[in-house]
C-alpha positions, 0 to 999 in steps of 0.5 A: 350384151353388145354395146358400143360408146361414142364419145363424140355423141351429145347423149351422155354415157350413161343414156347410151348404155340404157338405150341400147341395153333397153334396146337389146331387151326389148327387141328379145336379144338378151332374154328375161333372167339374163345376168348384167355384167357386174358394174364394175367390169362393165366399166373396166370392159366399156373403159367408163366410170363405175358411177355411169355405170351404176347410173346406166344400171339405175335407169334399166331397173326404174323403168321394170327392164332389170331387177337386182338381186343383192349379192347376185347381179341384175338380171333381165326381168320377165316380160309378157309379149304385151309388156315388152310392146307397151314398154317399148311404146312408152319409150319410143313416145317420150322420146318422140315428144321430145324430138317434136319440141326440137321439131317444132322449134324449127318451126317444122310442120308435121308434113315436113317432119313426116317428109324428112323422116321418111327420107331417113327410115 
């Protein structure tokens, strides 16, 4: 598990965490039965809060990508190919919706969002 805090980010701590840990799931680095760090040495390692941690860890668990095992830790679920890409959509999608609020509070057309990602990508 490699995950990196910004301090500086708008996103809180906990998003952070999920996002890349989800990330790192759903791109095949930290493989189905994979053991989380526990969250309290996940904090003292990251240097955050035991409750955004916990948070974070909540998160993974209510969208299928951890399962907790009482008194064992929380492992990577198992995840079908189609799983992993329809969970990855889902995802991506939520996100993408709230950008193009963003966008379109611009007054942004989707050429124009489509140009300016393309600039990016």
């Amino acid at each position: 598990m490699n995950v990196t805090i910004s301090n500086t980010s708008e996103k809180p701590i906990y998003q952070q965490l999920y996002e890349q840990i989800s990330a790192q799931i759903l791109k095949g680095e930290l493989e189905s039965g994979f053991c989380l760090p526990p969250i309290r040495q996940a904090a003292l390692e990251l240097n955050v809060s035991v409750i955004t941690v916990k948070k974070a860890w909540e998160e993974l668990e209510r969208s299928g990508l951890i399962n907790t095992v009482t008194g064992k830790g929380c492992f990577i679920a198992e995840f079908s190919q189609g799983d992993m890409l329809r969970i990855r959509n889902e995802m991506v999608l939520k996100q993408m919706e709230s950008d193009t609020s963003y966008y379109k509070s611009f007054g942004l057309t989707l050429d124009e969002v489509i140009g300016l990602l393309n600039k990016i990508y």
